[in-house]
C-alpha positions, 0 to 999 in steps of 0.5 A: 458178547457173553455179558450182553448175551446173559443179560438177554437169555436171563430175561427169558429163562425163567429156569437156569440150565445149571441152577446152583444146588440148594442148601441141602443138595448135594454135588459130587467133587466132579461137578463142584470142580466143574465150575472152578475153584469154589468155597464150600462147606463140606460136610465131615465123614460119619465115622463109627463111634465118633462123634462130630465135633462142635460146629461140624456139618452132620453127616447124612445117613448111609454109607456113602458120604457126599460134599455139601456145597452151599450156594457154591459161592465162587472164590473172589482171589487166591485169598479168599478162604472158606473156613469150615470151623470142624474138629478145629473148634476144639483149638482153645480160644477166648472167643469167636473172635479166636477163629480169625487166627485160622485164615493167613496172617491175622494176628489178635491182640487185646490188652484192653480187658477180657470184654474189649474187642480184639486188635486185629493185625492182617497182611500189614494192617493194624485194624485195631479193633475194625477199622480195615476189616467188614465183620458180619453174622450171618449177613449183619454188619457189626462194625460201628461207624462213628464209634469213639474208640476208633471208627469201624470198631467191630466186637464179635463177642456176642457170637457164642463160638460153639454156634460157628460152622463157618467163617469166610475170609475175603483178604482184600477189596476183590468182591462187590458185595464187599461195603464199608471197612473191607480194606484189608478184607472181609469176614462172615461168620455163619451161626447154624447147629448142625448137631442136634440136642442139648448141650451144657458145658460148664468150664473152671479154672485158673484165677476163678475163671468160669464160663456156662454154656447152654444149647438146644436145637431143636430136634427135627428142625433145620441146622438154622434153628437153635437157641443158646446162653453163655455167661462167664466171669473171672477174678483176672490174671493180675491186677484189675483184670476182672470180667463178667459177662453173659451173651443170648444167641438165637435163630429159627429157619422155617421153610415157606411153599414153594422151598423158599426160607426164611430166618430171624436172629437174635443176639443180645450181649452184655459185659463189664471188665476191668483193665490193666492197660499198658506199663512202662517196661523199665518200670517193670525192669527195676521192680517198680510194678509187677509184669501182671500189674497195672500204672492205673487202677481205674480203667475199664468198660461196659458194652451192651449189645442187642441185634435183630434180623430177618431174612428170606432166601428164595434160592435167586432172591436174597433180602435181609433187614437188621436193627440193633442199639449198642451201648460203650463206654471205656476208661484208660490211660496210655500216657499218664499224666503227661499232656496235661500242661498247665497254660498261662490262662488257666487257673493254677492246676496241678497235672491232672491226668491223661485219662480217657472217658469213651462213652457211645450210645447207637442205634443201627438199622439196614437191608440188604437184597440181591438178585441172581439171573443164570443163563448158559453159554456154550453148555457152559453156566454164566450168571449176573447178581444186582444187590443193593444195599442200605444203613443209617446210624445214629450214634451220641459219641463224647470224649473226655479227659479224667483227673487222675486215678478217678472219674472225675472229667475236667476237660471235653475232647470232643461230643459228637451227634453223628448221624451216617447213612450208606447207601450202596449197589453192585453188579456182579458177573460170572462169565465163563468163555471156557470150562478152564477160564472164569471172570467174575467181579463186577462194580460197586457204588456207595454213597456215604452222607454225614450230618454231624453235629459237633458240641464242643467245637471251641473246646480248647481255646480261651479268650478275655472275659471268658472263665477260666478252665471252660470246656467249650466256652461260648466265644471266640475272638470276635465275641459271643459264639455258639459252641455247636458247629454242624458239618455236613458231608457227602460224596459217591465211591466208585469201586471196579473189581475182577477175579480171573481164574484159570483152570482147575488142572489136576486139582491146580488154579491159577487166581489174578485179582484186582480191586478197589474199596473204600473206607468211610471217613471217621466223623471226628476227622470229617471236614465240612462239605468234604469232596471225598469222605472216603479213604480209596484204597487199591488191592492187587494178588495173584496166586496158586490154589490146589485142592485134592480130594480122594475117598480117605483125605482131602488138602487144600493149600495155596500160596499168593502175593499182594500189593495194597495201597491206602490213600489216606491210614489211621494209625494209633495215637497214644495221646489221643487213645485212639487211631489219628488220621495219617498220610497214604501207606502200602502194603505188600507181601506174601503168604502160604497156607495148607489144610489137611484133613482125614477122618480123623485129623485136622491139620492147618498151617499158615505163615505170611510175610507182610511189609507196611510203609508210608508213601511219602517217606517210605519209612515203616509204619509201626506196630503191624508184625512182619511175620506172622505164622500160626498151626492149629491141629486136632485128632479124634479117634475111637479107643479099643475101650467101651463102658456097657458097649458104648465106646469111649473116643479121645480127642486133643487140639493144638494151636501155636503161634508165633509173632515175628518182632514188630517196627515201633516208633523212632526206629526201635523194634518190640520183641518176638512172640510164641505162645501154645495152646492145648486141648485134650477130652475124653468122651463116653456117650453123653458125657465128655471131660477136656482140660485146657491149658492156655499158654502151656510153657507160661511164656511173659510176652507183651501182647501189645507193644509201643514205643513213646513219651509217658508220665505215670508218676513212676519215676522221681524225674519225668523224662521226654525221651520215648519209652517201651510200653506193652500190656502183657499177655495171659500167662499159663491157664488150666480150665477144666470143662464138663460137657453133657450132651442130651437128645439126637447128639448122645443118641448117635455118638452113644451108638455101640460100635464092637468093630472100632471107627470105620473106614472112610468110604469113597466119595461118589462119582 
């Protein structure tokens, strides 16, 4: 009845009678709670003498401060976190990749090298670097179908993280407009300057660690207008760990007649990095090879990044078109030379060595647009989305196999010319029969269509008459063959979704979901002409939400329980470097997260308890933590001092983690993580003076821990049983930041203020 009724009054109504707020409208606590539970950005309080922090909101001019809601985007589960980055920018983090650790239960690893892309755990999932998480910008998928290292690989360095107002978490399959890789769930980060001005930023520290950054945002122009350029480098914490890197960041926003907007975005990234890779520990235990060392010093990568996008945002119109080309290549070893075992039909070889030469090429192009129709029912808004959705990828990925210590190949895994299209469309409804009652979801459809050419489909086999040691040799047992086999593949994913909402009461909701995705399947695993080159999977959660607002504090908190089950997983195979393909897991748990905010702290906590089996044998699958919390705090006030009446304001952050011991192969378990990280700054007008100490207490963990069979010439005798390896994590750094601040932004945190920070003011009613 309330479905059949919008889609009727839609078609006559040419103005809704609750048309959502535009960006730079503003709606009071009253009415954004009218509708629900929402995810807004809030903008942070003016206070005298303060100055925002990176990536905050600006605060309007006046005494009294209203909540911005952009688009008052509804919440999908008890899950979905709207995460607006603030006075939490100052927490120290590597990269943008960082700020994932401020929603529940992600935990980030990288043992790879300061340029490789972050292992990322969520609610049980190892996603190694994307495979089970949709990663966009501003609307831009990054995560790469088709990529060697691992299909749905996703690298967020490109972001320079000083441009991130926002990051969105959806834990779980819940919204249709949720595509390919949101098995444990999505992340969207938005890049907008707020802050006006420039600011350049030049950091220094520990083991020659640098990094320059610059911005400008136009005075004048909107938050989406601003260009940056970030480059660093560092000699590494140990042995061939040395980096270098630079990153360009640029959008402009203008506006056309009528208020629609328009944008276009340009990100271009490049790095090249050396990398430790993992070591035995009992090599390490009897002083064979320093903590901080390396079993192979040729690993390493280079990457290369560039994306372009436009998009046009009417306020009930949404396109947006992308194209970008990416360039990978990695070295490295996690079994030394173990595998290579010499067969009675090769030429007599010694151990070559287990090496791994990844190399990609790609180039990526899509669109995006959507549709939003509102109408009301019983004075109550309901509306209607229809988006569609298109991405093709061509992508050269080859695999190869290295003698060891050196480039030299001497063995193909696999080269593959990919060619993957995506072709998607949804409907996505916002029903409200009562002002506490709210159904939103809808249904998704995506059909994914390979054509893959594989080049060295004979690639291991050996016949009469062939020569020796040929990586792809030109027959089988029937005689002479093409080693080129093209598979071709395609099929259509059907995926429901609903949200049921219930209240607010007194700032209290109650969230019911339940949702079913899909992951395209890895090309290196694709069968020809495969019925379904997905892999399904189906998410279920429920849980409370609370949120309350008064004029000197607001506090957000919530606490959940979920159920996911993955028809077919991808779990890391050390022998193959990459994840291989699996049986069907589940996973299930539950997690409790709170935010408190002042106007002049900002505190968040999480702690999430997650447990991942196998379906078929119940057995745990290894490497995903169990337990994972994370605090992340910073202050900023005002001091009683001023230098030529203009006053100096302190600020500090904290972020501390701790990793619960995590299930490794043949039964064994890995060791417990804790780390802290500290921020602390002094600023007087345009110029500001922070120290940063990474792992303060200097703690030895294992980033990254395994458990099997390896042979890295080591030991005098090679041995079959399994062996704890880790790469390790970065031990204590000091870096020093100098930051200047010219134009708009010096302008008002320079302002005299002779009567100390002010007192939040009251909200509107």
């Amino acid at each position: 009845m309330l479905l059949g009724g919008l889609v009727g009054r839609v078609a006559r109504a040419q103005t809704p009678p609750e048309a959502a707020p535009t960006a730079s409208q503003a709606v009071s606590p009253e009415a954004a709670s009218a509708v629900g539970p929402t995810v807004s950005a809030e903008a942070p309080r003016r206070v005298e003498g303060v100055a925002p922090a990176p990536g905050a909101a600006q605060a309007v001019e006046g005494p009294v401060q209203s909540v911005v809601v952009r688009g008052r985007e509804p919440i999908r589960a008890a899950g979905d976190v709207a995460i607006t980055v603030g006075r939490l920018g100052e927490v120290p983090r590597a990269n943008a990749a960082g700020m994932l650790q401020l929603a529940p239960g992600v935990f980030l690893a990288n043992g790879l090298g300061d340029g490789h892309a972050e292992q990322v755990f969520l609610r049980g999932f190892d996603a190694r670097a994307g495979q089970d998480l949709e990663f966009t910008v501003n609307g831009v998928p990054l995560n790469e179908p088709g990529h060697p290292h691992g299909h749905g690989f996703a690298d967020t360095h490109a972001i320079i993280p000083e441009l991130v107002e926002s990051l969105r978490v959806i834990e779980g399959p819940f919204d249709p407009r949720q595509g390919d890789f949101a098995v444990a769930g999505s992340a969207a980060y938005t890049l907008r300057a707020p802050v006006r001005g420039v600011t350049v930023q030049q950091r220094y520290g520990s083991f020659n660690t640098w990094r320059t950054m610059a911005s400008w945002a136009p005075e004048g122009q909107s938050a989406g207008t601003f260009a940056a350029v970030e480059l660093g480098g560092s000699d590494g914490f140990g042995v061939n760990r040395a980096s270098e890197r630079m990153a360009l960041n640029a959008q402009y926003e203008g506006r056309l007649s009528g208020g629609a907007v328009w944008r276009a975005l340009v990100v271009s990234y490049g790095t090249r990095y050396r990398s430790a890779g993992v070591l035995r520990l009992d090599d390490v235990t009897r002083g064979a090879v320093d903590f901080y060392g390396t079993l192979d010093p040729t690993q390493g990568g280079e990457v290369t990044r560039h994306l372009v996008s436009g998009e046009l945002d009417t306020g009930t119109f949404k396109l947006l078109s992308w194209a970008s080309l990416r360039s990978y290549r990695l070295r490295e070893n996690f079994t030394g030379q173990l595998l290579d075992v010499q067969r009675a039909w090769q030429s007599p070889h010694g151990q070559r060595g287990d090496g791994i030469d990844q190399s990609a090429d790609s180039v990526d192009v899509g669109a995006r647009a959507s549709t939003r129709m509102r109408t009301s029912f019983r004075s109550l808004t309901q509306s209607l989305e229809l988006g569609v959705y298109a991405r093709h990828s061509s992508v050269d990925a080859s695999q190869t196999r290295l003698r060891s210590r050196s480039d030299i190949a001497y063995a193909l895994d696999y080269a593959l010319d990919s060619r993957l299209s995506n072709l998607g469309a949804y409907a996505d409804a916002e029903l409200r029969p009562l002002r506490w009652v709210t159904l939103r979801g809808g249904v998704r459809a995506d059909f994914y269509q390979y054509n893959v050419l594989d080049a060295c489909a004979t690639g291991g086999t050996s016949v009469r008459g062939v020569a020796l040691d040929t990586a792809c040799p030109s027959a089988d047992r029937y005689g002479y063959r093409d080693p080129a086999t093209r598979r071709a593949s395609g099929g259509l994913a059907i995926q429901p979704r609903a949200t049921l909402t219930l209240g607010p009461w007194h700032g209290l909701s109650a969230a019911l979901a339940i949702g079913r995705g899909a992951r395209s399947a890895d090309p290196v695993y694709l069968g020809n002409d495969q019925l379904l080159p997905y892999s399904p999977v189906t998410a279920y959660e429920g849980g409370l939400l609370f949120e309350r607002r008064t004029p000197g504090w607001q506090l957000q908190a919530r606490g959940l329980g979920f159920y996911t089950q993955l028809g077919q997983d991808l779990i890391f195979d050390e022998t193959q470097g990459r994840n291989a393909l699996a049986t069907g897991t589940s996973r299930y748990g539950a997690l409790a997260t709170a935010r408190l905010s002042t106007a002049w702290v900002d505190v968040s906590a999480h702690v999430t308890w997650a447990q991942a089996v196998y379906d078929d044998t119940g057995l745990r699958v290894p490497y995903v933590p169990e337990l994972v919390a994370r605090l992340d705090g910073a202050v900023q006030h005002a001091l009683p001092a001023s230098i030529r009446g203009r006053r100096l304001v302190a600020s500090g952050a904290l972020g501390v983690s701790f990793i619960g011991p995590r299930p490794l192969p043949f039964n064994e378990r890995g060791d417990a993580v804790f780390t802290v990280d500290a921020n602390a700054s002094l600023r007087w007008s345009y110029l500001a003076l922070g120290l940063i100490a990474q792992n303060v207490f200097d703690a030895r963990y294992q980033w990254s821990q395994y458990n099997y069979v390896s042979d890295f010439g080591s030991r005098d005798f090679p041995t079959l049983v399994a062996a704890r390896h880790f790469t390790a994590g970065t031990p204590r750094t000091l870096l020093l930041t100098v930051t200047l601040y010219l134009g708009e932004t010096a302008r008002r945190h320079g302002a005299p203020s002779p009567h100390g920070a002010a007192a939040p003011q009251p909200e509107p009613s």
